[in-house]
N, C-alpha and C positions, 0 to 999 in steps of 0.2 A: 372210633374217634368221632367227637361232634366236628362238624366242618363251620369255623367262625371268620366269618367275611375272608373267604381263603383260605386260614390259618385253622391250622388243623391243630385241637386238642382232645387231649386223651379224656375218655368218657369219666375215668376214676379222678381226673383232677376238677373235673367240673362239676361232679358230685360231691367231695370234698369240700373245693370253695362254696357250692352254694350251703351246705350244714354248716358251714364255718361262718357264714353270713349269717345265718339261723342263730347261730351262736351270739352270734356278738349281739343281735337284735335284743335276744332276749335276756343276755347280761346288762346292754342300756335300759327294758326297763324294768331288770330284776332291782336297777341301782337308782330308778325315778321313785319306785315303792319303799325301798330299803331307805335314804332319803327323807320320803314324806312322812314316814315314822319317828326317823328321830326327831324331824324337823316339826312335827305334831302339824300336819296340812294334811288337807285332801289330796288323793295321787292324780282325782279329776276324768276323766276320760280320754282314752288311747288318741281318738282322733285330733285333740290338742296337742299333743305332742311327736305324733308324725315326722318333723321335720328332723329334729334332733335325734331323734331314735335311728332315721335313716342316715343321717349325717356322721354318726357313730359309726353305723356297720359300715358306711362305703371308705369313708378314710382310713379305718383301721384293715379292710380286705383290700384295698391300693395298697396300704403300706408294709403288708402281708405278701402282696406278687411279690413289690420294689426291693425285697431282702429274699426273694429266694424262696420263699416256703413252700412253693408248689414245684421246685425243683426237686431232679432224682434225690440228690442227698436228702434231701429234707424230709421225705418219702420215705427212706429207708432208718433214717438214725433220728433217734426220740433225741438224743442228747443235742445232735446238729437241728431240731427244730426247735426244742426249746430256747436255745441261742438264740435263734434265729428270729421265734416269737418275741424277745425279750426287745430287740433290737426294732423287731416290725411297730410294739405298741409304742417305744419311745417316738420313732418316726412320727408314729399319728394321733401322739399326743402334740406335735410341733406342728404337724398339718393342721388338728384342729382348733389349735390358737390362732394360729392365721384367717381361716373362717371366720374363726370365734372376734375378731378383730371387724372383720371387715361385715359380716354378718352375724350380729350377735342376737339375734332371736333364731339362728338355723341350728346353734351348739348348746349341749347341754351345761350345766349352771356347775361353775367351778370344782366345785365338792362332791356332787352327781357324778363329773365324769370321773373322778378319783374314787369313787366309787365302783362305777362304771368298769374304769380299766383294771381294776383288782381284780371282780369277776370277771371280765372275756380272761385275759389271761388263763385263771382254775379253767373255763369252760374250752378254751381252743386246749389246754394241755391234754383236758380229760378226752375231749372228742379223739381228739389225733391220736390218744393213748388207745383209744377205743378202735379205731376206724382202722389205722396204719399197722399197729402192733396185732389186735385178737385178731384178726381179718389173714394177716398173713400177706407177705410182696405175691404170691404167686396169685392169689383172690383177683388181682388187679390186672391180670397178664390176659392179653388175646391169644389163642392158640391158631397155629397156621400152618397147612398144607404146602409143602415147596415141590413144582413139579420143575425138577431138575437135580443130579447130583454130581454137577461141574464145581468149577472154580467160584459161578456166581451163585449157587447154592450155598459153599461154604463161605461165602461172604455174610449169608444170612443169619448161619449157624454163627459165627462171630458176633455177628449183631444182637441175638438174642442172648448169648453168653456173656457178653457186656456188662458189668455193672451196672443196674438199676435198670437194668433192659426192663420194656412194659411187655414184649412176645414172648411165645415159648412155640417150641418148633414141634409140631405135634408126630410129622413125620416127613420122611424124603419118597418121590416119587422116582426112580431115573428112567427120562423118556428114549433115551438110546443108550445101545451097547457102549457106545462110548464115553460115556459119563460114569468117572471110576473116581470121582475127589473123593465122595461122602460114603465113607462104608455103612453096612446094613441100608442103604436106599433099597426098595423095594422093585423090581422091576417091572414098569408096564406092562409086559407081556402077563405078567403073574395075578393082574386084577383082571376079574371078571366083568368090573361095572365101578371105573372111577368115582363115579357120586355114592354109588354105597360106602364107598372107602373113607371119603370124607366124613359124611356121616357118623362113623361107624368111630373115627377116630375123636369127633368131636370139634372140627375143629370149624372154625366161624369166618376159615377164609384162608383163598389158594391162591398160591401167588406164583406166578409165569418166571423160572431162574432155568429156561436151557441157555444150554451156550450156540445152539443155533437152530431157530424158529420159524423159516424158510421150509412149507413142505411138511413142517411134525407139530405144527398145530394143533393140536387133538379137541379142532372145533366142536365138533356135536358131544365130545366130555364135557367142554367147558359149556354148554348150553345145558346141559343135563344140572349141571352142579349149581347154576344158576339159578335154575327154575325151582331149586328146595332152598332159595333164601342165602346160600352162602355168598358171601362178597366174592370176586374174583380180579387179581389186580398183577401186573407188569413188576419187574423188581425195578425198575427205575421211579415207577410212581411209588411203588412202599417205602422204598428207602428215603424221597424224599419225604412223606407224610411220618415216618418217625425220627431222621434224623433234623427236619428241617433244612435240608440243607440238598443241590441240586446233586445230586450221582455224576459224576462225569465219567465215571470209569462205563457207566451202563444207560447213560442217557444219548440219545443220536437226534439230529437236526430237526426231523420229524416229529420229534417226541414234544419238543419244544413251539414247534409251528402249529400244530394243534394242538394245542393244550390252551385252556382256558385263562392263562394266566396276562402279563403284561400287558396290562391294564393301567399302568400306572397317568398315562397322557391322557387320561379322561379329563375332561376340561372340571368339572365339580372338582374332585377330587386335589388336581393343580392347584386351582384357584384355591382352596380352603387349606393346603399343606402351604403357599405361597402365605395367605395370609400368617398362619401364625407361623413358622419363620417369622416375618415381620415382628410381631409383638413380643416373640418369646425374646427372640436376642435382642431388642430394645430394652427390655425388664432387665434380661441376664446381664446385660452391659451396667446398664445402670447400676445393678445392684453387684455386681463384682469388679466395680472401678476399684473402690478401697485394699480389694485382693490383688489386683494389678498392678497401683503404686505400691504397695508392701514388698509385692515380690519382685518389683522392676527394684527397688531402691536393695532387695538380698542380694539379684542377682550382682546388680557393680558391684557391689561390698566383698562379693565370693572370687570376682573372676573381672580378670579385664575384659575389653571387647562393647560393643552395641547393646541396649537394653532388648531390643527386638529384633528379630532377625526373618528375613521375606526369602520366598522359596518358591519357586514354580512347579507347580501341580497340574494335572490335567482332569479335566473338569466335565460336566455335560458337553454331549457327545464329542467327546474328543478335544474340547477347547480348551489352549492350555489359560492358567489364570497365577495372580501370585497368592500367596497363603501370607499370615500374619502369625509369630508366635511371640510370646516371651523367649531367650534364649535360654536353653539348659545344656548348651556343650562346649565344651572350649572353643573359640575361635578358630583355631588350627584343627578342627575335629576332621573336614576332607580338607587338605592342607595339597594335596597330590592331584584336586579338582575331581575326583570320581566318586560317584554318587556310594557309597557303603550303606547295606544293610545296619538298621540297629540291632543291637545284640543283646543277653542277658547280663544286665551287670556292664555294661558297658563303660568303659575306662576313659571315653570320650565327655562322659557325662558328667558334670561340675556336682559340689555339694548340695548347693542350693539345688541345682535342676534333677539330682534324684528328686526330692522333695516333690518339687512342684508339677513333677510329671507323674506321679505315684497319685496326687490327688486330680489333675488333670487343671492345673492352674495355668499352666504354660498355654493350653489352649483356647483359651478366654478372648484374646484379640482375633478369634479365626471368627467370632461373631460380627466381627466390621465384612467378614468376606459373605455371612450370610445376610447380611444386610441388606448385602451390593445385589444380590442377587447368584453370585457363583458356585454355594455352597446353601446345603439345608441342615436344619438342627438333623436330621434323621436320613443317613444313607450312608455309602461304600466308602470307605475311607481313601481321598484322594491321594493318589502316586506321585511320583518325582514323573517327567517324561521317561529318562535312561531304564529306570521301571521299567514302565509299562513296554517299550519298545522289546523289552528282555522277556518278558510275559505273555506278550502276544504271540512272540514265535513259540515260546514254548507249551504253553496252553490257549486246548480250546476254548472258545465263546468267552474269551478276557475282553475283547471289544465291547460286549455283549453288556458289560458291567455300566458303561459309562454310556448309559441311553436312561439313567435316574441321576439326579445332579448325587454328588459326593456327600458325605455330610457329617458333623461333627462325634456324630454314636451313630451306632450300626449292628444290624443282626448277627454280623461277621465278629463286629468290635465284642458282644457281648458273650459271643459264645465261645470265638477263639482270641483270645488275648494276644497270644504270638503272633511274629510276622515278618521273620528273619533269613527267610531261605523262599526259594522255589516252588518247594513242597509245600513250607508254610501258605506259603500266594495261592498256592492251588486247594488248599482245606478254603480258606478267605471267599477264595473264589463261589464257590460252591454255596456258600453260604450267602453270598452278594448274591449271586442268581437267583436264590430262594425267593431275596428281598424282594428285586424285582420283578420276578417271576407273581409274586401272592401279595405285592403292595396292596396296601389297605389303610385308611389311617385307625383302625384297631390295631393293626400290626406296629406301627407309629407309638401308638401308646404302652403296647408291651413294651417296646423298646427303650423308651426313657423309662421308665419303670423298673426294666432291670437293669438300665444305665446306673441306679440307684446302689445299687447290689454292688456296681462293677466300683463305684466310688469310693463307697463302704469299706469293702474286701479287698484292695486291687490287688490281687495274688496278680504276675507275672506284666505287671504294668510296665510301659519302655517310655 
């Protein structure tokens, strides 16, 4: 996997993106040429046209992450990425109007891009048809060595068995008698020379799954297997590099105290995530008052009660703060004063406020609270206090969460939708760590990006 300011991605999607970048280049200026034929002009020389050309590729491979297309599914099903592309070009025909508006010697010439967007289109199908389909899912997979054949072993074996898993489990090692989870594991005793094994298996990286490492170390292997190039890595650090998301089940205090991550309190970093805060939710405000009275004036019409309704959240490091929403649940919704989980389909939830919570219109006045300073467009979704009190006894490093302010989308928001149980808080969890853990403001930017996706689609939206 390439490592990108933290954020780990798989080497076949960044090959991918960059031909599909390729692609679009060269369908904006297969469609400058195509163009200045019909149009009987000179097509002129590439370096005059530089800006548009690039303005083309980048808005259209944004609007390409923002829907998904370099997600598992999209990877796997031609039909789920043609969707997908059809949906990406519309986007960044809208994006590059907006450009087109504000800089119009940066976009190409009306007709040009209609042009333009007919070929990427044939060209990202044919590619993807080319690259995803003849290629094969397995082409794309890293092969790995597990030395352990416990419980945490077949955790891995699970992981690679997964749908759209990028691993493939080359073999089991068991480093004592007592690891009987994974049948056929191979027994150490039965190797003569662990790196020939590796080798010999193929595989491009070993990853440490005993269920206890105290004492059975098998140091001078792993120094063996190192020095012929193979990676060798922890299952707490694999699991987070492919699921994104922190392991709790296999991650310990230590793992976390050195590790290179939570960083996020670098003063650049603050200051530049502070600033736009600032600007974005001034714009978003501005431009989504018209959707606020609209839906303030559904919601009276639907339901009696308050147009908006304030809620106390707790916030960077611990500080509790109030939240702003539009209201989507009946007045009486905790009528008995106790905080309730939201649920699927929830019976609490008025007409209008399915609606406006499905698109995320309800949370349009929580930009007065990033204003304030209490919340960020980008972080861990804040709690009620009664939460968080219920979360912190029962899982670990939950404190841990709230040392990056809250914020309106989230790594957690985009990847797990849900958030209704215990269990759910603890998938959430693990994913908020991540945030924290590999902040970046590239990671910032994946995130509204595929905030875009979660807009679009809201499968399981509350």
């Amino acid at each position: 996997m390439f490592r990108l300011f933290k954020h780990y991605v798989p080497h076949a999607v960044v090959w991918l993106a960059l031909i599909e970048f390729i692609a679009l280049l060269g369908s904006a200026e297969a469609a400058w040429h195509l163009y200045a034929h019909f149009a009987d002009f000179d097509a002129g020389a590439l370096r005059d046209r530089w800006l548009p050309l690039t303005t083309f590729a980048v808005s259209n491979s944004l609007a390409m992450m923002a829907t998904g297309m370099y997600g598992n599914e999209a990877l796997r099903s031609m039909k789920f990425a043609t969707a997908r592309l059809l949906a990406a070009i519309s986007l960044g025909v809208i994006f590059l109007a907006v450009v087109g508006f504000l800089l119009p010697t940066a976009t190409l010439w009306r007709v040009n891009s209609l042009y333009a967007m007919a070929l990427a289109i044939a060209a990202l199908f044919v590619t993807r048809l080319i690259l995803t389909q003849s290629a094969g899912a397995e082409a794309f997979k890293r092969r790995i060595l597990v030395l352990g054949a416990g419980t945490r072993a077949a955790r891995l074996q699970a992981l690679a068995d997964a749908s759209g898993s990028g691993i493939a489990i080359a073999g089991f090692v068991a480093m004592s008698a007592s690891e009987k989870t994974i049948k056929g594991a191979v027994p150490r005793d039965a190797l003569a020379n662990l790196s020939d094994h590796v080798v010999a298996l193929g595989a491009g990286e070993v990853v440490l799954a005993m269920e206890e490492r105290r004492g059975s170390l098998p140091l001078a292997d792993l120094l063996r297997v190192k020095t012929t190039g193979v990676h060798v890595n922890d299952i707490a650090s694999f699991i987070e590099r492919e699921t994104g998301r922190v392991d709790l089940a296999t991650t310990n205090p230590s793992a976390l105290i050195f590790s290179d991550g939570f960083s996020a309190g670098q003063r650049i970093s603050r200051v530049g995530k502070r600033l736009f805060d600032i600007l974005a939710s001034l714009a978003v405000l501005i431009v989504g008052l018209p959707l606020i009275l609209i839906a303030g004036i559904a919601v009276k019409l639907d339901s009696r009660g308050p147009l908006f309704y304030r809620q106390a959240r707790v916030g960077l490091y611990a500080e509790p703060y109030q939240i702003w929403k539009i209201r989507s649940m009946r007045t009486d919704a905790e009528a008995g004063g106790r905080a309730v989980w939201a649920a699927e389909n929830d019976p609490r939830i008025t007409r209008v406020g399915s609606i406006i919570r499905k698109a995320r219109i309800d949370e349009l006045p929580q930009l007065w609270c990033v204003l304030k300073g209490d919340m960020s467009i980008v972080g861990p979704r804040p709690e009620r206090p009664s939460f968080v009190e219920e979360l912190e006894r029962e899982l670990p490093y939950y404190a841990e969460r709230h040392m990056v302010k809250p914020g309106l989308t989230g790594w957690a928001q985009i990847n797990y939708p849900y958030g209704a149980s215990v269990e759910d808080a603890r998938v959430k969890l693990e994913y908020d760590l991540y945030y924290a853990k590999n902040y970046s403001p590239f990671l910032d930017l994946l995130i509204l990006l595929q905030t875009v996706r979660v807009v679009l689609w809201p499968e399981g939206a509350r």
